[in-house]
Steps between C-alpha positions, in 0.01 A plus 500: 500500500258634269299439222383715204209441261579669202284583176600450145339782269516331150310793326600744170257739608453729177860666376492821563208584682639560874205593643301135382834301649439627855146476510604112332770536801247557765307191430792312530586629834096468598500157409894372606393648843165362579701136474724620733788590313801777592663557172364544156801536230356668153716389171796720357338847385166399607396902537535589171548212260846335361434562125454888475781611363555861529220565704776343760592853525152658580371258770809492669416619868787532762539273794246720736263603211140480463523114399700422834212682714244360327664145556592611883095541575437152300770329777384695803119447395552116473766428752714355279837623319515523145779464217463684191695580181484819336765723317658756731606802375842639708602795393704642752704163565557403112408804291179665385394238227632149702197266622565164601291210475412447892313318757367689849458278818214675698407418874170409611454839673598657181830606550763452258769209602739444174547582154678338241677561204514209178900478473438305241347611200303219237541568087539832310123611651630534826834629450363758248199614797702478823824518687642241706458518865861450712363328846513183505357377809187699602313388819213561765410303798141427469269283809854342625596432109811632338375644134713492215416640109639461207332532156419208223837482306671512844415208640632326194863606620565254779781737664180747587328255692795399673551837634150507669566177621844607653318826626248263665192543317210282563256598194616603207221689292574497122229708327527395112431512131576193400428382109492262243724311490650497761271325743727242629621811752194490663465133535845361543741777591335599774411235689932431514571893562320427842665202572805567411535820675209401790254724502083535373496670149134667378512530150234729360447505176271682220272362224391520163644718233659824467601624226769242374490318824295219603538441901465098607349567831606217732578725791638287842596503848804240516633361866851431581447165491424598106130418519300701344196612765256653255524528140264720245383379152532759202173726588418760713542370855570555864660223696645419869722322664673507847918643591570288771813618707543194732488302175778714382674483770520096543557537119820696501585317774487111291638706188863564499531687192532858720734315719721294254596778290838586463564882395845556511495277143213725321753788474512439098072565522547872521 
């Protein structure tokens, strides 16, 4: 069994200035691992800033850019893995002009584990700036933990964290831009996404304002038990809190919700 200590980067950085969010990136990662922690997970879009609106389309880096390699000698510097957003630009999968709204899952000797896509895209910003990604369970095994993503408005559909749970994930990373007002996500919903489906959720959220969004903060590590382990305020922050897989595992184990369900009768679902 194993146990993960894993960072919460609750940070805007400054939108649209890449270079300032990994140096703001860095610090994290100095800081997260001098406590002794093996994961740091940065907020949705954390490399370039949420609110930029066409310059979506000029910071967009593909998955082994110049952002990933930078990020890569942050992780193998530190010793820790890192989770960041950024927009990825795919042109030879979805066309010259497609970028998604993604989230990169790099080892702690800087090697890149898993990248997701947002299937789910939030309001006419999103849908105007980037396509839909099509995978819906993404994964990496990480210091004897199973490492699922999805993406802020994800987690809010309870069929996608079902199909980590199903697909065994332990730790779900959700890197989001969560606003007014629709707080209660962050302090009710998911808390009961990780019991119900039993499995640690981190939460990351931004803060401040952007444009015509105002981010609430409150980012949180949540248990299966649905506990929440560490929760930030609405500032600038970076907090911790333990995945504990024997705890999951006796959890699961008292829970029958995995066990007791009956598929043959969801058929009408899909």
């Amino acid at each position: 069994m194993s146990s993960l200590r894993t960072a919460l980067l609750q940070s805007s950085g400054r939108p649209g200035d890449v270079a300032h969010n990994l140096r703001v990136l860095a610090g994290a990662a100095r800081e997260a691992a001098a406590t002794g922690a093996g994961l740091l997970v940065c907020p949705e879009l954390f490399l370039t800033g949420y609110a930029i609106g066409a310059d979506v389309h000029r910071l967009a880096e593909t998955a082994d850019g110049d952002s990933a390699r930078a990020v890569g000698r942050i992780a193998a510097e530190h010793g820790l893995a890192v989770l960041y957003g950024y927009p990825e630009r795919a042109p030879r999968e979805t066309g010259p002009d497609a970028v998604h709204n993604s989230a990169q899952l790099i080892g702690p000797d800087g090697t890149r584990l898993a990248n997701y896509r947002k299937m789910h895209l939030f309001g006419s910003f999103e849908r105007e700036w980037f396509t839909p990604g099509e995978q819906a369970v993404v994964q990496a095994d990480l210091a004897g933990v199973r490492i699922g993503v999805l993406i802020c408005y994800d987690v809010e559909f309870p069929e996608n964290v079902r199909a980590h749970a199903l697909a065994g994930t332990d730790l779900l990373l959700v890197p989001t831009a969560q606003m007014h007002p629709f707080q209660f996500v962050a302090e009710s919903v998911i808390p009961v996404r990780a019991f119900e489906s039993q499995l640690y959720i981190a939460y990351v959220n931004r803060v401040g304002t952007e444009g015509e969004f105002e981010f609430v903060g409150l980012s949180c590590l949540a248990g299966p038990d649905g506990v929440v382990r560490t929760r930030a305020g609405r500032s600038e922050q970076l907090v911790q809190a333990d995945v504990d897989t024997a705890f999951l595992t006796r959890s699961r184990a008292d829970n029958p919700y995995l066990r007791d369900r009956r598929p043959e009768l969801y058929g009408p679902l899909t």
